[in-house]
LOBASE-65903 format. One line per field, with one value per atom (N, C-alpha, C): x, y, z; residue number from 1; residue in one letter; atom name. Coordinates in nm, 2 decimals. Example, Ala and Ser with C-alpha at 12.3 -4.5 7.8 and 13.67 -1.06 7.14 Angstrom:
REM residues 2
X	[1.32|1.23|1.32|1.28|1.37|1.29]
Y	[-0.57|-0.45|-0.33|-0.22|-0.11|0.00]
Z	[0.78|0.78|0.78|0.71|0.71|0.79]
num	[1|1|1|2|2|2]
residuo	[A|A|A|S|S|S]
atomo	[N|CA|C|N|CA|C]
REM end
This chain:
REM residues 95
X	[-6.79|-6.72|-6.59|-6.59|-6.42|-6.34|-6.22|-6.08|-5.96|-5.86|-5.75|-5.61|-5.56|-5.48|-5.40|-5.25|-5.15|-5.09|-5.07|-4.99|-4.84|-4.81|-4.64|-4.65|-4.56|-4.53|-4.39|-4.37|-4.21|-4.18|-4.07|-4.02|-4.09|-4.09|-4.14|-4.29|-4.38|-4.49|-4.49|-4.45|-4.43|-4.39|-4.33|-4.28|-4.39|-4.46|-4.64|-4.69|-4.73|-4.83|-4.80|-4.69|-4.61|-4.57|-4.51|-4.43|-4.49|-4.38|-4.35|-4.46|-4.55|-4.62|-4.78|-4.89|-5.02|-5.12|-5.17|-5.26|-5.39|-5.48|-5.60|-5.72|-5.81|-5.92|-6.06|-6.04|-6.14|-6.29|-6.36|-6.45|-6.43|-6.31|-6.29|-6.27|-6.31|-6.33|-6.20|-6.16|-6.06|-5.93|-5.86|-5.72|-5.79|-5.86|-5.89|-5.99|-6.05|-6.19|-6.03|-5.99|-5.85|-5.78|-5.78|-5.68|-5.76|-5.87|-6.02|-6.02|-6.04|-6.10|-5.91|-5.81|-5.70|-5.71|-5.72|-5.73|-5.82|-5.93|-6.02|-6.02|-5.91|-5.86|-5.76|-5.67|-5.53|-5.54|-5.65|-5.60|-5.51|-5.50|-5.46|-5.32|-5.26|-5.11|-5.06|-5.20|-5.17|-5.23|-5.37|-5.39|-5.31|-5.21|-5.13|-5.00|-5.01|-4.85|-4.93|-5.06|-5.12|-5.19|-5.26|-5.31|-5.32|-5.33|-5.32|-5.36|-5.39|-5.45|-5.61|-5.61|-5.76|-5.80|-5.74|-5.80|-5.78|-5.71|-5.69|-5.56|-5.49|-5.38|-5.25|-5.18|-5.07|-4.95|-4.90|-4.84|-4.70|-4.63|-4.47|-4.49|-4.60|-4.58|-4.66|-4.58|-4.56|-4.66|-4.78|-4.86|-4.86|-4.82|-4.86|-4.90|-4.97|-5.06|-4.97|-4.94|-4.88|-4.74|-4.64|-4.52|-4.58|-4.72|-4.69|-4.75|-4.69|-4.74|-4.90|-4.98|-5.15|-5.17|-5.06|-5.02|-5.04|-5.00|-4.99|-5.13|-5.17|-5.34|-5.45|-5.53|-5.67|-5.63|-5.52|-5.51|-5.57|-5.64|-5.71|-5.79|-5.88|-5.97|-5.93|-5.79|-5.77|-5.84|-5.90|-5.97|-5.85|-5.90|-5.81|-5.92|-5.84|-5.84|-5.79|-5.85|-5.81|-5.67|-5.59|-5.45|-5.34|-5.37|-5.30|-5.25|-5.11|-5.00|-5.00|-5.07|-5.08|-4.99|-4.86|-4.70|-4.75|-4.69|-4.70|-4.58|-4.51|-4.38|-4.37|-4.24|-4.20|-4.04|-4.08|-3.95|-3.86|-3.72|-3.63|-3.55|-3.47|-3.43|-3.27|-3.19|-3.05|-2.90|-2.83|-2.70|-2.57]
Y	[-2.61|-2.71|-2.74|-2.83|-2.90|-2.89|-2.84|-2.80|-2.88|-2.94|-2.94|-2.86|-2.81|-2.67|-2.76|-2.75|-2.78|-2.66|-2.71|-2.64|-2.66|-2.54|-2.55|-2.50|-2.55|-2.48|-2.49|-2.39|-2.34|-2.46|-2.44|-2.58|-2.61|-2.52|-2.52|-2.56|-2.52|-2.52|-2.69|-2.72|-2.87|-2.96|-2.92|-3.05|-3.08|-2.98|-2.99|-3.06|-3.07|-3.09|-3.27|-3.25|-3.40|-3.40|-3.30|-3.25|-3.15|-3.13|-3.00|-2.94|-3.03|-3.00|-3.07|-3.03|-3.07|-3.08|-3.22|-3.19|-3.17|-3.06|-3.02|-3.05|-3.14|-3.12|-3.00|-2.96|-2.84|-2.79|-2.70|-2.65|-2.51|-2.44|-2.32|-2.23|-2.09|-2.00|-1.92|-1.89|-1.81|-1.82|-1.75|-1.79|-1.81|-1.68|-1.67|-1.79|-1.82|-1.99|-2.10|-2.10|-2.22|-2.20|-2.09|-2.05|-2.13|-2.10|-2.16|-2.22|-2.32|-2.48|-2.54|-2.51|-2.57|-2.54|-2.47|-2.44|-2.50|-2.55|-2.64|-2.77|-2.80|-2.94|-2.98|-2.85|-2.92|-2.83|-2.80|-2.75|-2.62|-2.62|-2.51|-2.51|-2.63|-2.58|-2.47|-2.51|-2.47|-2.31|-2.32|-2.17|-2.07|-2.12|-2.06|-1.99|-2.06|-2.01|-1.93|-1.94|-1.84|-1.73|-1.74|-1.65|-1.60|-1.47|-1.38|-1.44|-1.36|-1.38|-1.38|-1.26|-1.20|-1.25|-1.37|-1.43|-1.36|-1.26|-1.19|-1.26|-1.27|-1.31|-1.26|-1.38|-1.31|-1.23|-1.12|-1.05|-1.12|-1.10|-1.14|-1.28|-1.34|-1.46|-1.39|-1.46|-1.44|-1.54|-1.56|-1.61|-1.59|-1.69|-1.64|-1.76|-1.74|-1.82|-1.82|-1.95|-2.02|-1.91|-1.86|-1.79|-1.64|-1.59|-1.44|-1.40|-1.32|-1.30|-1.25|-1.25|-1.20|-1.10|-1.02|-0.85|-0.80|-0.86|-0.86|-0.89|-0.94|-1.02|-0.96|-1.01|-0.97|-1.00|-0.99|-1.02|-1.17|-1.18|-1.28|-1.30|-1.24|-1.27|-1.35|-1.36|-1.37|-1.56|-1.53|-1.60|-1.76|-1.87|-2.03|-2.09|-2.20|-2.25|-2.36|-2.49|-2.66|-2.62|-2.66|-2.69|-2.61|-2.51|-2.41|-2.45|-2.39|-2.37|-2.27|-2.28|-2.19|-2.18|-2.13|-2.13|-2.03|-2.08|-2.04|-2.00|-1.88|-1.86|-1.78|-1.81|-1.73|-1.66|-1.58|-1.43|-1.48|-1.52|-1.48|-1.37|-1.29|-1.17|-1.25|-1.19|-1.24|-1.14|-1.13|-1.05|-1.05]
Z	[-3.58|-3.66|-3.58|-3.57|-3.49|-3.59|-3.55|-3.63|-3.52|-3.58|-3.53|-3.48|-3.38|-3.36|-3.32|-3.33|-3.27|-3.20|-3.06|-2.96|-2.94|-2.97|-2.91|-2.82|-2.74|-2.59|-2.53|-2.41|-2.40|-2.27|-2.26|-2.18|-2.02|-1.96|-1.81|-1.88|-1.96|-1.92|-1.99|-2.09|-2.20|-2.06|-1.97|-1.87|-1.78|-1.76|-1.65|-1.74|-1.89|-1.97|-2.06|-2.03|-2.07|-2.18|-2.27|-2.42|-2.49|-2.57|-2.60|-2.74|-2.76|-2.87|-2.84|-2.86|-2.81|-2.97|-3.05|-3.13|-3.05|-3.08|-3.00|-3.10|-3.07|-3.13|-3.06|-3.14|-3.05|-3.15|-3.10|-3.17|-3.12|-3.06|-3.03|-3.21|-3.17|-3.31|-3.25|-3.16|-3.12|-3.04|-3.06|-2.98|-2.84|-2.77|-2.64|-2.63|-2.72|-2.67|-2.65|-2.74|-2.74|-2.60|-2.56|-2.42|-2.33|-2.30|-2.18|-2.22|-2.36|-2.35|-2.27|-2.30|-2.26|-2.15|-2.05|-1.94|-1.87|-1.92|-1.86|-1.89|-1.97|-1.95|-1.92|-1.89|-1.86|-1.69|-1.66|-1.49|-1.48|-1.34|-1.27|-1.34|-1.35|-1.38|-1.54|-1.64|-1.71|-1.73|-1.64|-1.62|-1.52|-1.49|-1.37|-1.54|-1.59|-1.68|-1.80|-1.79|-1.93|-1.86|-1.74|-1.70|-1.53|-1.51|-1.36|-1.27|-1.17|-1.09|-1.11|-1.19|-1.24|-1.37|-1.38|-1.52|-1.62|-1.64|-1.75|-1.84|-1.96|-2.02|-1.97|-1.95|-1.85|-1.95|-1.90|-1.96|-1.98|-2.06|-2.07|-2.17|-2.18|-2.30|-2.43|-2.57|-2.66|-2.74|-2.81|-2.87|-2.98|-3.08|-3.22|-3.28|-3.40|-3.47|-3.62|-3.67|-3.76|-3.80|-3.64|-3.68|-3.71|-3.66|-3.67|-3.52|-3.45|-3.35|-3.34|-3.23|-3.23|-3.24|-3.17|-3.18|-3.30|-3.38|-3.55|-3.66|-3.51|-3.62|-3.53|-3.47|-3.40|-3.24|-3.21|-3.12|-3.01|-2.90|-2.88|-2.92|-3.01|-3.12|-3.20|-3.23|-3.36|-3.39|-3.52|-3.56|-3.58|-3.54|-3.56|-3.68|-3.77|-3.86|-3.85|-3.94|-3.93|-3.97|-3.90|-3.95|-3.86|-3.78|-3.75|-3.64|-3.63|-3.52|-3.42|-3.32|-3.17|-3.08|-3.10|-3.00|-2.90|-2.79|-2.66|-2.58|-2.61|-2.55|-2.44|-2.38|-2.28|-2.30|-2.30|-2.39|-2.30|-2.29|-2.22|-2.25|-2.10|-2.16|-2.06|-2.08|-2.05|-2.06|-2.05|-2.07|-2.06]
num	[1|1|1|2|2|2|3|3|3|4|4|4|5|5|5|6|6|6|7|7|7|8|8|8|9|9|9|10|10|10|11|11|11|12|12|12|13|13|13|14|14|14|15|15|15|16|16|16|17|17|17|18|18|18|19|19|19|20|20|20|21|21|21|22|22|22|23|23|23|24|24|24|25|25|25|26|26|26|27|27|27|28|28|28|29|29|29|30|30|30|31|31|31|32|32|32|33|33|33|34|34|34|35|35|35|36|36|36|37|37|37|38|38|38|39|39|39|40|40|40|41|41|41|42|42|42|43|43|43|44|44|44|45|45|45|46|46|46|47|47|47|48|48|48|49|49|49|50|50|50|51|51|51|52|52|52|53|53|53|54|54|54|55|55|55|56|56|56|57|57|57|58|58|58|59|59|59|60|60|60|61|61|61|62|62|62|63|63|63|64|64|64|65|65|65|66|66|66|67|67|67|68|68|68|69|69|69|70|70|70|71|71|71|72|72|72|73|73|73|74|74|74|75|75|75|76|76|76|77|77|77|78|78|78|79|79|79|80|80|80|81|81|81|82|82|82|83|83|83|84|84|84|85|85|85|86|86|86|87|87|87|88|88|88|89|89|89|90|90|90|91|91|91|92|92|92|93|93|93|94|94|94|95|95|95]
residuo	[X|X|X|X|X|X|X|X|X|X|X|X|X|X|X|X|X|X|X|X|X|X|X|X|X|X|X|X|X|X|X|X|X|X|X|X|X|X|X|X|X|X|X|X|X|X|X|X|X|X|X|X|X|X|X|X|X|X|X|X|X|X|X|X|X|X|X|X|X|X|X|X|X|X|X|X|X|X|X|X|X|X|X|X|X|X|X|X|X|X|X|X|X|X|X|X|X|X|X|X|X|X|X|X|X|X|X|X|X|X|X|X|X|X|X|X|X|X|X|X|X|X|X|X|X|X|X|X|X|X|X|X|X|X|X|X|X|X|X|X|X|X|X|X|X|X|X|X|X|X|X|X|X|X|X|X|X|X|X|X|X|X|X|X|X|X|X|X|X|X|X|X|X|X|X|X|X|X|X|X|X|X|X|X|X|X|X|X|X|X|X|X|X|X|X|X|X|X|X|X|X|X|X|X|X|X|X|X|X|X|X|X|X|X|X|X|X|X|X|X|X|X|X|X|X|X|X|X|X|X|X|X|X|X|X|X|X|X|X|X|X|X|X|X|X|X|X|X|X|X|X|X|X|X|X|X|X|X|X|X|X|X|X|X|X|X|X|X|X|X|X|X|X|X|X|X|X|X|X|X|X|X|X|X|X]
atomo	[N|CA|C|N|CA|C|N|CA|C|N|CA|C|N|CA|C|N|CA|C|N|CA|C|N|CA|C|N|CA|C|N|CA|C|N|CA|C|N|CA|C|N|CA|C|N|CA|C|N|CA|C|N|CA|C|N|CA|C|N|CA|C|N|CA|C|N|CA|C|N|CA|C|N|CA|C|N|CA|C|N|CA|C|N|CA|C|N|CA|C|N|CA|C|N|CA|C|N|CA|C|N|CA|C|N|CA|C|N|CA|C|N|CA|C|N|CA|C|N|CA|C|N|CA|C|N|CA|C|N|CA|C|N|CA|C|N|CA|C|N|CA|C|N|CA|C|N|CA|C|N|CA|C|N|CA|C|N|CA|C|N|CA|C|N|CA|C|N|CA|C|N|CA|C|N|CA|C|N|CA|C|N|CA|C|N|CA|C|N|CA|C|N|CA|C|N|CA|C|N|CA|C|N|CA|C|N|CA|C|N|CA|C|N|CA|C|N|CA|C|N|CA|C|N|CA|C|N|CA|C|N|CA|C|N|CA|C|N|CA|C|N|CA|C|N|CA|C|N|CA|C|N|CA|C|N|CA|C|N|CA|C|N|CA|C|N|CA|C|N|CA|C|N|CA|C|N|CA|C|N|CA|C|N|CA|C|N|CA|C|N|CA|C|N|CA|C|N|CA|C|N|CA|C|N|CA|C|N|CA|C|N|CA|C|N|CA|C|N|CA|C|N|CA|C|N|CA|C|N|CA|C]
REM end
């Protein structure tokens, strides 16, 4: 069943992608199906800022699903729903 996800995304990756917010029609069931279908339509640029070398999820960005992080839920499992907010951050640390 196709659902609509809206993507937030953090500024470096929103300037490759052409703004800062993406409505997605998708038929992905999971954060990780949502990661690969975006990744296979937005290209290398966008799989370069989500994921390794080794295709694994790149460490240091912060994913959360409608304001609670994945950590918090099923992680890249975690199950998507018509209506839901998929933020895509990049932690700055500073001093």
């Amino acid at each position: 069943m196709e659902k609509t996800v809206i993507v937030k995304l953090f500024p470096g990756m929103s300037e490759v992608l052409g703004g800062n917010m993406l409505s997605v029609t998708t038929r992905a069931g999971t954060v990780d199906e949502l990661l690969n279908c975006l990744a296979a339509r937005y290209g290398k640029e966008f799989t370069a800022w989500v994921f390794d070398e080794d295709g694994e999820f790149r460490d240091g960005l912060l994913i959360t699903v409608n304001s609670t992080a994945i950590g918090n839920l099923d992680g890249l499992a975690t199950v998507l729903q018509d209506g839901d907010v998929l933020s895509i951050i990049l932690p700055v640390a500073g001093g």
